[in-house]
C-alpha positions as CSV (number, residue, x, y, z in Angstrom):
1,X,131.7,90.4,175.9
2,X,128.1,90.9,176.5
3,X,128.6,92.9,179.9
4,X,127.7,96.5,180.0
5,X,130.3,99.4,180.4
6,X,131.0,99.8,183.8
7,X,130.5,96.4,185.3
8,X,132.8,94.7,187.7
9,X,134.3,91.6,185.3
10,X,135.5,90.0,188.0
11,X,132.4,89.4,189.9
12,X,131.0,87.8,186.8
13,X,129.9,84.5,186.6
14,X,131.5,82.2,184.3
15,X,130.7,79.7,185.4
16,X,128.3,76.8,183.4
17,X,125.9,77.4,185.9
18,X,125.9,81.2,184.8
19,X,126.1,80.0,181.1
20,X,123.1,78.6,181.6
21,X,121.3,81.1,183.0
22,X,122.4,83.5,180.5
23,X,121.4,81.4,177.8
24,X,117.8,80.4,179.4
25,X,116.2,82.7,177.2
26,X,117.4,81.3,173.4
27,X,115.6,84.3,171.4
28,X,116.9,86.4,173.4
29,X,120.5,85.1,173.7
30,X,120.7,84.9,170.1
31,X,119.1,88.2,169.8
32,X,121.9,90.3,172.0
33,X,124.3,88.1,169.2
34,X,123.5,89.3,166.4
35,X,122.7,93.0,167.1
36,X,126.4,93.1,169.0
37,X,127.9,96.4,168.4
38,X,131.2,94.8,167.2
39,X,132.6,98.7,166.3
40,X,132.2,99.7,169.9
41,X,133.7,96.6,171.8
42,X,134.2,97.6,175.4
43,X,138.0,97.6,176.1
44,X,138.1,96.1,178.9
45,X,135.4,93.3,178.3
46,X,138.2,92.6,175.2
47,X,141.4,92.2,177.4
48,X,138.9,90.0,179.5
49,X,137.7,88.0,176.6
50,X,141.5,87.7,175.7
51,X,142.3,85.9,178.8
52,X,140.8,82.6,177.4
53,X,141.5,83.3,174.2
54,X,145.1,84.3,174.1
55,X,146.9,87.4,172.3
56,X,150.5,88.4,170.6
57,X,152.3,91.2,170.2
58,X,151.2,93.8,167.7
59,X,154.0,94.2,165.3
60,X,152.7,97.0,163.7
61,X,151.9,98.7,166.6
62,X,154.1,98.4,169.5
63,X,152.2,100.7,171.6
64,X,149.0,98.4,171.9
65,X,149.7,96.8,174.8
66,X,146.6,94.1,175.0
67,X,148.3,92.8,171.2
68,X,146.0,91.3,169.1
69,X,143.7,88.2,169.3
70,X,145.7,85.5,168.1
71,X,146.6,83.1,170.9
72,X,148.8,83.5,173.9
73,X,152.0,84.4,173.4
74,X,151.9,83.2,169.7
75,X,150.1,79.7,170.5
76,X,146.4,79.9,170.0
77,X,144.6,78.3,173.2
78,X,144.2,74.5,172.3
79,X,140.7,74.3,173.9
80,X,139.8,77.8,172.6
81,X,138.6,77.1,169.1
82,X,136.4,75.6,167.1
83,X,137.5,72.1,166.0
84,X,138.6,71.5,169.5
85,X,135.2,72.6,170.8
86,X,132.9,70.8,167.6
87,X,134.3,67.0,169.4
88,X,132.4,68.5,173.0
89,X,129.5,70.7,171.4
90,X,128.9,71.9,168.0
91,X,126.9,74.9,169.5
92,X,129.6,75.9,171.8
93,X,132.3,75.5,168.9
94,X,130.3,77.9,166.6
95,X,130.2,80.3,169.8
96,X,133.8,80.0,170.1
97,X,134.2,81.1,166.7
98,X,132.2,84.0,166.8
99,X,134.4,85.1,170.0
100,X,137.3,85.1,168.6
101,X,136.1,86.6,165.0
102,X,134.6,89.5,166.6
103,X,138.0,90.2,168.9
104,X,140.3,89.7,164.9
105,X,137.3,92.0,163.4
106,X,137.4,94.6,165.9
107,X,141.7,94.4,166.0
108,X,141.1,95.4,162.6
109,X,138.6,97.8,162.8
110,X,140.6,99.8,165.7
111,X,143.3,99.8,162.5
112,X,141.4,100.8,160.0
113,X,139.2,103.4,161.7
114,X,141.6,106.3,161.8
115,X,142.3,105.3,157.8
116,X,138.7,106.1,157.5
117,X,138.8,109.1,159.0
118,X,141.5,110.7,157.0
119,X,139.3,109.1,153.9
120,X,136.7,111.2,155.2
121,X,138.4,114.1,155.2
122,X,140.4,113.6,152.1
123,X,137.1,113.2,150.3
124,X,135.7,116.0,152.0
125,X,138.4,117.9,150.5
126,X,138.3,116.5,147.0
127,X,134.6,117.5,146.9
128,X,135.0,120.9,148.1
129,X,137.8,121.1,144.8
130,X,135.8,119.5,142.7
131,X,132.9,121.7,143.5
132,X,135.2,125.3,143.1
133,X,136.7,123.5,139.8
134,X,132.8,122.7,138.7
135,X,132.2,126.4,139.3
136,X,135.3,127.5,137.4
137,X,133.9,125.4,134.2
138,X,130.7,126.5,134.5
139,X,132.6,130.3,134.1
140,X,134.3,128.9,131.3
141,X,131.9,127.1,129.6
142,X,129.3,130.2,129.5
143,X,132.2,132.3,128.3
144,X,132.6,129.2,125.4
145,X,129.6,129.4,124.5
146,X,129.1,133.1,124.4
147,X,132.3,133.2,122.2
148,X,130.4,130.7,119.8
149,X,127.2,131.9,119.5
150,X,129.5,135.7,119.0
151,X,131.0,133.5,116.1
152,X,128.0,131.9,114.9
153,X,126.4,135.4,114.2
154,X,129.6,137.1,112.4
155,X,129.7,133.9,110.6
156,X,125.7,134.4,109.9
157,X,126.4,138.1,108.9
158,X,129.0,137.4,106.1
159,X,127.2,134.5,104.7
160,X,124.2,137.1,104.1
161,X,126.5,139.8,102.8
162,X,128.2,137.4,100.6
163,X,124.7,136.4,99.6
164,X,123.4,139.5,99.1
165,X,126.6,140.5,96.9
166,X,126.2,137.2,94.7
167,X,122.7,138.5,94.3
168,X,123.2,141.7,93.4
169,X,125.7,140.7,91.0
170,X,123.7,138.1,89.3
171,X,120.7,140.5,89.0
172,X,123.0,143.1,87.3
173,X,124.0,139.9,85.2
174,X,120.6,139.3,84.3
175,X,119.4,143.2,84.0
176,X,122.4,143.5,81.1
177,X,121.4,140.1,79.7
178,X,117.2,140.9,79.3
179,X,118.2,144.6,78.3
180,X,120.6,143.0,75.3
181,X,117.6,140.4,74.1
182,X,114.9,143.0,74.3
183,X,117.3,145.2,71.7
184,X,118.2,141.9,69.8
185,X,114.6,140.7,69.6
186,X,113.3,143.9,69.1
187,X,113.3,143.1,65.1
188,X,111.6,140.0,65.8
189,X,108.6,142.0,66.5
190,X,107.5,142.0,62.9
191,X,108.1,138.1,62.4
192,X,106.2,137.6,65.0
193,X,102.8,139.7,64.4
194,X,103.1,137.9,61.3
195,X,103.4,134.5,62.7
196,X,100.4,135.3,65.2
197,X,98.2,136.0,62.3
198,X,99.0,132.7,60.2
199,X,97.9,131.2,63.7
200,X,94.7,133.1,63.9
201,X,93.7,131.8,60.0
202,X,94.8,128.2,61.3
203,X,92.2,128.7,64.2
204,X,89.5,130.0,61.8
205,X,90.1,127.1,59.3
206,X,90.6,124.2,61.8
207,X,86.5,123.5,61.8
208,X,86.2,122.4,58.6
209,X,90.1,120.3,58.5
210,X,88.5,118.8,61.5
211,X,85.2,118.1,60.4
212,X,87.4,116.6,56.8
213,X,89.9,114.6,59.1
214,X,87.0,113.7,61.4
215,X,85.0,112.2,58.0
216,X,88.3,110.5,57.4
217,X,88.8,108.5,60.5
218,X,85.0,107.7,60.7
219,X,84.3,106.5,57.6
220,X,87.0,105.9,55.0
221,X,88.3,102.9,56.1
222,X,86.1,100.1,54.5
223,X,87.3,101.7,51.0
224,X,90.2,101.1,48.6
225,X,92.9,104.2,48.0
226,X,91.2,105.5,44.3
227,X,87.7,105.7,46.0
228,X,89.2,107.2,49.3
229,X,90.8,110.0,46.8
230,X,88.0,110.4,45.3
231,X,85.5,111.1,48.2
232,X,88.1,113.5,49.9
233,X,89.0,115.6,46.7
234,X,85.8,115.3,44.5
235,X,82.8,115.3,46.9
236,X,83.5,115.6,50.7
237,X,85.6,119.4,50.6
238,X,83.9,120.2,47.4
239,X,80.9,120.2,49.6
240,X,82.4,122.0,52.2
241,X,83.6,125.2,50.5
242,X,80.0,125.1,48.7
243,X,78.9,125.3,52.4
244,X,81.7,128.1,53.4
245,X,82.7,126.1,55.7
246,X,85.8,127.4,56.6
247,X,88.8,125.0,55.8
248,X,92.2,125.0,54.5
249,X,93.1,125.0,50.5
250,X,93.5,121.2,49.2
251,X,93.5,120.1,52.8
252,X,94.8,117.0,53.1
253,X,93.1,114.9,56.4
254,X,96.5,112.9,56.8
255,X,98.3,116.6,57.6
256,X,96.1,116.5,61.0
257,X,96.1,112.8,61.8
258,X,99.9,112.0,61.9
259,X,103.3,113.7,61.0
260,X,106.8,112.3,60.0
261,X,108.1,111.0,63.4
262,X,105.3,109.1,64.0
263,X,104.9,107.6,60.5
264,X,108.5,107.0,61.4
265,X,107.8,105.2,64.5
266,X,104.9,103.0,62.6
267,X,107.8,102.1,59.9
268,X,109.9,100.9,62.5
269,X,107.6,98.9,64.2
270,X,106.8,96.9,60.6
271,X,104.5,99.2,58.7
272,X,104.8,99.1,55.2
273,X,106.2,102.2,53.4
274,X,102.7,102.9,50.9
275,X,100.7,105.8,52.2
276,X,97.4,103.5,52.2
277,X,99.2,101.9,54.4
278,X,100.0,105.3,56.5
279,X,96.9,106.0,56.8
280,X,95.2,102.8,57.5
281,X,97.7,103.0,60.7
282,X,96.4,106.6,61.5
283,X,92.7,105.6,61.5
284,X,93.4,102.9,63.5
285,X,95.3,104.9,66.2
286,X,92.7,107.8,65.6
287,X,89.5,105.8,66.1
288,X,87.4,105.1,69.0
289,X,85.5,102.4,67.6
290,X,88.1,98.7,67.8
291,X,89.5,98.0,64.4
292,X,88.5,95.1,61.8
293,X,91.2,94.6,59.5
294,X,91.0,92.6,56.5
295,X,94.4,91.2,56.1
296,X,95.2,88.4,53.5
297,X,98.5,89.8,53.2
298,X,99.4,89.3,57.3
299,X,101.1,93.2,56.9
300,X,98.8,94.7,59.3
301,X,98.6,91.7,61.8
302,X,102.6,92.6,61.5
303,X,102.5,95.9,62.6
304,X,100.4,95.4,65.6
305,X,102.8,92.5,66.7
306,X,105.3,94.7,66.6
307,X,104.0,98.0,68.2
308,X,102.0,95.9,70.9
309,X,104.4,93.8,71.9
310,X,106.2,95.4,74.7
311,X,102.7,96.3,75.8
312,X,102.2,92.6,76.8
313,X,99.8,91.3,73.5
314,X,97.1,88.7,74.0
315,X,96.6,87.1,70.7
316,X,94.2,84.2,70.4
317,X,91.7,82.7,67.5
318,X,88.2,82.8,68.2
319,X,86.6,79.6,68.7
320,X,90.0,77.9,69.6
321,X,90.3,76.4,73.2
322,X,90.5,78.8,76.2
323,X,90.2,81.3,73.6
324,X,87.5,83.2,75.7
325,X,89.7,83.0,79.1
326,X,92.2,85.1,77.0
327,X,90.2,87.5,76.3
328,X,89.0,88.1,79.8
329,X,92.8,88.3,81.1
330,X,93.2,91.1,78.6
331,X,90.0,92.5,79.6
332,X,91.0,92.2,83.3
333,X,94.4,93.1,83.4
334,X,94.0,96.3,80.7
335,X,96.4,95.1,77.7
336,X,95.9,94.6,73.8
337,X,94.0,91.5,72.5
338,X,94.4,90.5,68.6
339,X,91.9,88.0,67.5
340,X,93.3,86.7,64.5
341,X,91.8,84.6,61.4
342,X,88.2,86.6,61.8
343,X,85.8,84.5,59.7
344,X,82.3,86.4,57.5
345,X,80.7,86.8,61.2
346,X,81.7,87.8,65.0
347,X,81.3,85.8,67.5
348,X,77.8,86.5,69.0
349,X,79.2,86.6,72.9
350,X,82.0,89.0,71.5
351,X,78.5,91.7,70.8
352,X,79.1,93.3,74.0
353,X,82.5,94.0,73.7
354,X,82.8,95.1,69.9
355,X,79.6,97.4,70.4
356,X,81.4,98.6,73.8
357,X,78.3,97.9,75.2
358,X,79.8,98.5,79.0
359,X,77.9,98.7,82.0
360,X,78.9,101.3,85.0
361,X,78.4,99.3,88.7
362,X,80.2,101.9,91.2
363,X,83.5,102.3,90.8
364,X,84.0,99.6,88.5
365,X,82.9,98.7,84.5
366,X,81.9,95.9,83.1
367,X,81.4,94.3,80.2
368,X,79.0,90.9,79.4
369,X,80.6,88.0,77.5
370,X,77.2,85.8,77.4
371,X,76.6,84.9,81.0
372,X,80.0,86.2,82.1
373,X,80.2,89.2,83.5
374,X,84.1,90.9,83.2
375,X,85.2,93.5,85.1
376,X,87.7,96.0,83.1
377,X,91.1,97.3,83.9
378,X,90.8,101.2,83.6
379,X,93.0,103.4,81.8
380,X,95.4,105.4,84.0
381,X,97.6,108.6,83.2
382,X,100.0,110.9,85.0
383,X,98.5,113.0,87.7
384,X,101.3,115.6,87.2
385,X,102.0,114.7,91.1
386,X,104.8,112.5,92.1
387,X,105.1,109.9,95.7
388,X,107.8,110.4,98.5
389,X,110.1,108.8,95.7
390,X,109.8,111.3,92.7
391,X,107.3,108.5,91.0
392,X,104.6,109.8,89.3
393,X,101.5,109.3,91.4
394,X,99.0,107.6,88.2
395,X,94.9,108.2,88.5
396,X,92.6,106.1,87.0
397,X,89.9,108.0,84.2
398,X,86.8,106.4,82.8
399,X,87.9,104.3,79.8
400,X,88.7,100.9,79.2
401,X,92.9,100.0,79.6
402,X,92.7,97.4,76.9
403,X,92.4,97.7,73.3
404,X,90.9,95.5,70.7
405,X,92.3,94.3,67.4
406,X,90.6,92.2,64.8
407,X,92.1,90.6,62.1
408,X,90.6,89.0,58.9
409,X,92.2,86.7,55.9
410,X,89.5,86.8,53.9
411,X,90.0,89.1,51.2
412,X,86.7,90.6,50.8
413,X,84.5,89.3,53.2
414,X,80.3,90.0,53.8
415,X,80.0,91.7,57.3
416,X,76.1,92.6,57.8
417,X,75.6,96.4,58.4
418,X,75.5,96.0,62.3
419,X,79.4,95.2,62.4
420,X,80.3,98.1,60.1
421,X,78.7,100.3,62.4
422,X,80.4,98.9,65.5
423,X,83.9,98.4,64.3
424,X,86.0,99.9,62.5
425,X,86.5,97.7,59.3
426,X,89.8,98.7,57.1
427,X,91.3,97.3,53.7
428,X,95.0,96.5,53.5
């Protein structure tokens, strides 16, 4: 197998003492093994080979007239194979094996080669269609997609006429629609000039119903309905038209502080019907200053339960137990606190807080209860902007979130002059 083309096979040596001497170099040996060029088997070093190892008649091919490796004459050769050889030498039975593997693979590959030629051809042939039938697609696919883009810009052109039709139209529309309000409003003209003047006196008066409505809220409250009456109409806008202060005839300070849907709204959330009533609830909405309310009746204490309860009310007794933790939650977290059952004096660690006595640290405000200092929640309202999710972005200003009520049962209780001047004190 291992002789070069050309040489004479018959002067070979084959015997074991040539064996040997071909084998003397191992590496070497095993080296001209296993780079054998196994496609290129020399023919006649095959029929050679085949004269130990037998052959048969190629059924397939009747014209190959060395047959195929398989044993002579249909019986392998008994001492030619491997499990005859493994009982003498294993190495020489894996050497027999490789023999006659190589002759079956090359059998085969004599079979197979001209099928792997006409493979080669066949696929040289498919590619050469498949590059024509690429090229023809390519054709076809710019002409697509000059069609569509053709079709994309008729389709662009009538939307925009359409457009431009649906536009006219609806600005004829609204052309015929302003010219038929201008003539229909056109007697409105007078209403109006006569509306802008009653606005213009309003303007004129509002200092003085402000300054009387002002008056109201400030100092009213401490004072029973007759002698409430009787400061407004006999001595406060007396006063003020002997001053010319501008103000509206028999003005009436409740016209500016409220109206009927939200004395509505107070009725519904449990204020009593009586206009002292009405306007004890303005004054307290109105006020800056936090609210003491004397209360033997519980009607007031009613109402606030009622308007402040979806707002999350703290209410708590002063001096009770943890008392003064609840009114740092509703400092800190910005939500009413009703101290109820106010006795003849505040709480002195309450000062702070009632006198709104805050201090400004940064960002933050504070307030001192005694030793403890409270940080306070801080009002926020509606930017006008809204997040990713149409919420309205909030933005914090500089007042206090919470608000303060104070309640009393006393019916006519001594307050020293400092209180009066830091709360708002009211009669129910």
């Amino acid at each position: 197998m291992l002789a070069p083309k050309g040489a004479n096979l018959k002067k070979l040596d084959v015997t074991w003492g040539g064996a040997k001497k071909l084998m003397g170099d191992v590496g070497k040996f095993l080296d001209s093994l296993t780079t054998f060029d196994k496609d290129n088997f020399l023919a006649e070093n095959k029929v050679k080979v085949r004269d130990y190892t037998g052959t048969i008649p190629d059924a397939k091919n009747p014209d190959n007239k060395n047959g195929l490796t398989m044993g002579f004459d249909g019986n392998p050769n008994p001492e030619f194979n491997y499990d005859y050889m493994k009982a003498k030498s294993s190495a020489a039975a894996g050497l027999c094996d490789w023999i006659v593997n190589i002759c079956i693979y090359h059998d085969i590959y004599l079979d197979v080669a001209p099928k792997r030629a006409k493979l080669s051809a066949a696929e040289a042939e498919l590619a050469a269609a498949n590059k024509k039938l690429a090229g023809v697609r390519a054709h076809v696919a710019a002409l697509d997609a000059k069609m569509a883009e053709l079709g994309a810009q008729l389709e662009a052109a009538t939307t925009e006429k359409n457009d431009l039709v649906a536009k006219a139209e609806a600005t004829q529309k609204r052309a015929n629609l302003a010219m038929r309000l201008v003539n229909g409003l056109s007697s409105e003209g007078v209403r109006w000039n006569a509306e802008v003047a009653q606005l213009d006196e309003k303007m004129r008066l509002l200092v003085g119903d402000v300054m009387l409505a002002s008056s109201f809220v400030a100092y009213i409250a401490p004072f029973s309905r007759e002698f409430r009456d009787d400061l407004v109409n006999e001595r406060w806008r007396p006063d003020a038209v002997s001053k010319t202060i501008p103000m509206t005839d028999n003005f009436d300070p409740m016209a500016l502080l409220t109206d009927a849907s939200l004395t509505a709204g107070w009725r519904a959330e449990g204020l009593p019907a009586d206009p002292l009533s009405t306007q004890n609830a303005s004054i307290i909405c109105k006020c800056a200053r936090f609210p003491l309310i004397m209360d033997p009746q519980m009607q007031a204490i009613k109402w606030i339960i009622g308007r402040e309860k979806s707002n999350n009310l703290i209410m708590t007794v002063p001096g009770a137990k943890g008392w003064l933790d609840k009114v740092v939650q509703a400092l800190e977290e910005g939500v009413p606190l009703l101290l109820e059952n106010m006795k003849d004096s505040i709480e002195a660690i309450l000062d702070n807080l009632v006198a709104r006595a805050y201090v400004k640290k940064g960002s933050k405000l504070q307030v001192a209860l005694g030793d403890r200092v409270t940080d306070l929640a801080m009002k926020k309202v509606d930017s006008g902007q809204k997040d990713e999710d149409g919420n309205p972005i909030m933005m914090a200003t500089d007042f206090p979130a919470f608000r303060l009520y104070m309640q009393s049962r006393l019916p006519n209780p001594h307050y020293i002059p400092e209180i009066g001047r830091a709360s708002c004190r009211e009669r129910v």
